[in-house]
N, C-alpha and C positions, 0 to 999 in steps of 0.2 A: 581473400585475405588482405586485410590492408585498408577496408571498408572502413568509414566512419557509420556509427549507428546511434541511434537514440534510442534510452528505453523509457517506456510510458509506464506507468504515470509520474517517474520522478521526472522527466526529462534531462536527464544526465547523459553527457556524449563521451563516445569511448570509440576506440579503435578496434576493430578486429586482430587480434595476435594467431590466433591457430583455429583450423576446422579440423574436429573428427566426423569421420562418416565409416558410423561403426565403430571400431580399432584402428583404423588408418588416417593419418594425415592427407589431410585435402588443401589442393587451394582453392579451390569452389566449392559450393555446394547449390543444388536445385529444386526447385519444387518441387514438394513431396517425400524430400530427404527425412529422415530420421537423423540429427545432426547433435554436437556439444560444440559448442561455440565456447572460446578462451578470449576473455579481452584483455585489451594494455592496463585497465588501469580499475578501481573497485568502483562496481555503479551500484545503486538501491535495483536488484532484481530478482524477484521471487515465484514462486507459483503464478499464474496468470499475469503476469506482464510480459508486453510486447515488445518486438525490437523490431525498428523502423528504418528503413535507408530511404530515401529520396521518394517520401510518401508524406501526403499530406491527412492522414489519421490522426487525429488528437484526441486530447482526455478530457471525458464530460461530467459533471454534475447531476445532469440536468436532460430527460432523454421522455419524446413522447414515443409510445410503442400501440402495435394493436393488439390485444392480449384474446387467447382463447381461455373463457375461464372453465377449469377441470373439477372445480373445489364444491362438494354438498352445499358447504357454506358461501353463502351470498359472497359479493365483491364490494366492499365498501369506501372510498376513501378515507385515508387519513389511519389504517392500518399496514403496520411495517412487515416486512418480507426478509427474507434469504435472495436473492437476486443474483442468478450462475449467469454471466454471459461468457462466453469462448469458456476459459478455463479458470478464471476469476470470480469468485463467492464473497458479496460484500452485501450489507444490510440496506435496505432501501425502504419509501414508503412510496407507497400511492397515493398522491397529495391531490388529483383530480382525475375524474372521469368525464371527458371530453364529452361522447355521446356514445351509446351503443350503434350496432350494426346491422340492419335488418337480413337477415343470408339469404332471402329469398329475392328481395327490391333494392339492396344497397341502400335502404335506406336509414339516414342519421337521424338518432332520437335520442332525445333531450331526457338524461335518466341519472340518477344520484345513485346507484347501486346495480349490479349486476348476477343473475343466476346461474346456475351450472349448465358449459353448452353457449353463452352466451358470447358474442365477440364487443368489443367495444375498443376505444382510442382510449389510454390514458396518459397521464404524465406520472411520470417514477424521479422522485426527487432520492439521489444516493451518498452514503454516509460518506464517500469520498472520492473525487475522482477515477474514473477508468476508460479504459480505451475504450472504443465503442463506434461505428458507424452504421448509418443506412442501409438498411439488410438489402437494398436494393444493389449496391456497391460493395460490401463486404458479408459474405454469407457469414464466418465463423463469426466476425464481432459486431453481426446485426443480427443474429438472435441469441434468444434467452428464455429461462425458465424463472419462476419464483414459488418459493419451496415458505410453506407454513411454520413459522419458529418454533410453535407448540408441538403440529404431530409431525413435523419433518416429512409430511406429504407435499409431491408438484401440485400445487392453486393454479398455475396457469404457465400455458408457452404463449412464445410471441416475437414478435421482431421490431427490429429498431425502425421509427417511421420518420423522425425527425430529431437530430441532436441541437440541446439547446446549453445554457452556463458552461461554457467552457472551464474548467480548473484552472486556480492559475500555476503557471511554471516555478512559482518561488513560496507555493503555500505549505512544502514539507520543509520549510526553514524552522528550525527551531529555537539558532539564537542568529541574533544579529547586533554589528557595532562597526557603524562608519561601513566601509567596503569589505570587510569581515564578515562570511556567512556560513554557518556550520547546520548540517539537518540531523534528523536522528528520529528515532521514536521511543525516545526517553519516559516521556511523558504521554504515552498512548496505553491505552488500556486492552491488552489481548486475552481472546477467551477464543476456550477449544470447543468445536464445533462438530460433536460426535458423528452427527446424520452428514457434514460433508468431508471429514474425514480433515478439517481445515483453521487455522489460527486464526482467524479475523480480529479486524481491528472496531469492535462494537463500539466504539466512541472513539475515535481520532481524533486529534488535538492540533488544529491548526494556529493554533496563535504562537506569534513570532515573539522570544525575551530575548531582552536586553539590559544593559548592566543595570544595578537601582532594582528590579523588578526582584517581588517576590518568587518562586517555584515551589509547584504544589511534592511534596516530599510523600504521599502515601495516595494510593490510590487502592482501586479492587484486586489486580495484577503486581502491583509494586508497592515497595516498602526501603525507600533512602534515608541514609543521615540526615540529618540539619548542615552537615558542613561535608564538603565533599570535593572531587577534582572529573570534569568530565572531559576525554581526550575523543575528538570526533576525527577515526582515523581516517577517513573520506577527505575529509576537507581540511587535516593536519591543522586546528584550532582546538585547543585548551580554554574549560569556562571552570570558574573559579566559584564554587559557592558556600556561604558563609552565612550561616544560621538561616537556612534558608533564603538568601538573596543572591544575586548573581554581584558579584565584586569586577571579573575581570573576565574580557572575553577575549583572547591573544592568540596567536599562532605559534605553533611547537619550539619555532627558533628562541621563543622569549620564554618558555615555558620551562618549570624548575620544579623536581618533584616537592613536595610541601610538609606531608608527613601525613596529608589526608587521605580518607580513600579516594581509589582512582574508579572510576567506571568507562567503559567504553559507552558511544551514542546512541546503543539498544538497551543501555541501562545493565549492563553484564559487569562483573566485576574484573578487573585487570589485577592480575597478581604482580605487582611491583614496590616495593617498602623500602627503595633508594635510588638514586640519581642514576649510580651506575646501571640498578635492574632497566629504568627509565629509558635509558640510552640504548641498551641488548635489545630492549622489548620492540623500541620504532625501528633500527636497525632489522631487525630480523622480520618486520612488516611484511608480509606475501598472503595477501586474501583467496590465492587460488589451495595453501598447503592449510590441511585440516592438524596436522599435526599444529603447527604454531598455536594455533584456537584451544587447543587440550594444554598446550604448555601453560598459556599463558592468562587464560581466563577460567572464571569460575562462573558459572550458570544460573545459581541457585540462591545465589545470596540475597541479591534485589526483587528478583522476579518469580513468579510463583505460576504454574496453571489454575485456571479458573476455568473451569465447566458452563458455557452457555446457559441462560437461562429457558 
């Protein structure tokens, strides 16, 4: 208890507040625990991300792997996947095939598509960073599967053989102004993912706005005003937008309710219609009570599910 940790992929640091192991309070816990971890303060952390302490595991892009292919269907580059490594299901493409693998001679051959049965090296370029190492060095986050989008059959296992493009640490920014930096996935488009039971982000939106900058207001998942208030309760920054443009990017101390609607940084609507609610609602901030979330947000009004294609 008392740890500093980082969680991957946002890279956001936080402190350890409490262990459960089970029902009981711990101050340690060890390999192999079944554990809930409680932190000091709110990081971006969900399904398949990691928590790191004094480990040099980073998040990639960019990953060559050896793949055994399972799939009737050939292996071709330049066809996109479902890509499960540890516990994290994110879209990927196989942008090269290195060479195949002869299993009899080791021997490397120069081949632009692969059959069922086959092994070969490729590169997997992925829709957005993840944690990931050399299956030689980390068993859980150096293998993986890749699952067919159309029939939600495994195409192939395999393990990580070399990490390449590192992610960068400031690419889920979403606005910025001067030394002013707030994230969110406002503008990320999520679709429900029947065959892995998972929301994934099929088009992730890494570009960073700033004031002047138009914001796209409709996408396939979302549906915003032209004019609107976005409170990024992470990073306690207020962005001000105004037919569509970003006017003001400020932190809560400057920030005054407006009379617009308000949304929180995942695009959810914030029930607030005056200064005072304004004030009750940061006041009462606590990301670990589910209650607060029911009080004070609404689900449904921006965001919509969208079924995988």
């Amino acid at each position: 208890m008392g740890d500093e940790i980082t969680a991957l992929p946002s890279n956001e640091k936080a402190h350890v507040k409490s262990i459960l192991v089970t029902d009981r309070d711990s101050q340690t816990a060890y390999k192999g625990q079944p554990v809930t971890i409680s932190l000091d303060k709110e990081v971006d952390v969900s399904r398949g991300c990691v928590l790191i302490r004094d480990n040099d595991i980073s998040v990639y892009k960019k990953l060559e792997v050896s793949l055994l292919w399972t799939d009737d269907e050939p292996l071709v580059s330049g066809k996109d996947y479902l890509v499960k490594l540890g516990t994290k299901t994110i879209p990927g493409i196989v942008t090269k095939i290195n060479y195949a693998v002869d299993v009899n001679t080791g021997e490397h051959i120069k081949t632009d598509s692969l059959l069922k049965n086959g092994i070969a090296v490729c590169e997997i370029k992925l829709s957005e960073g993840i944690a990931a190492d050399k299956f030689s060095s980390h068993k859980t986050l150096g293998e993986l599967i890749l699952i067919d989008r159309v029939t939600n059959m495994t195409s192939a296992c395999g393990v990580v053989e070399k990490t390449d493009e590192k992610a960068e640490s400031n690419e889920r920014a979403s606005f910025r102004k001067d030394n002013i930096i707030a994230r969110g996935d406002i503008f990320e488009e999520f679709f429900y993912d029947a065959s892995s039971l998972n929301v994934l982000k099929y088009q992730p939106v890494h570009k960073t706005y700033t004031v002047g900058d138009e914001i796209p207001v409709a996408g396939e998942s979302y549906s915003y005003p032209e004019s609107f208030d976005i409170l990024v309760l992470r990073d306690k920054t207020a962005i001000k937008i105004r037919n569509r443009k970003i006017t003001e990017i400020i932190p809560f101390s400057e920030y005054r309710y407006s009379g617009f609607p308000v949304i929180n940084g995942r695009g959810f609507e914030i029930k607030v219609s005056s200064d005072d609610e304004l004030n009750i609602f940061l006041s009462e901030y606590d990301p670990e009570n589910q209650e607060y979330f029911r009080k004070w947000f609404k689900f449904d009004t921006y965001r919509k599910v969208v079924f995988s294609k």
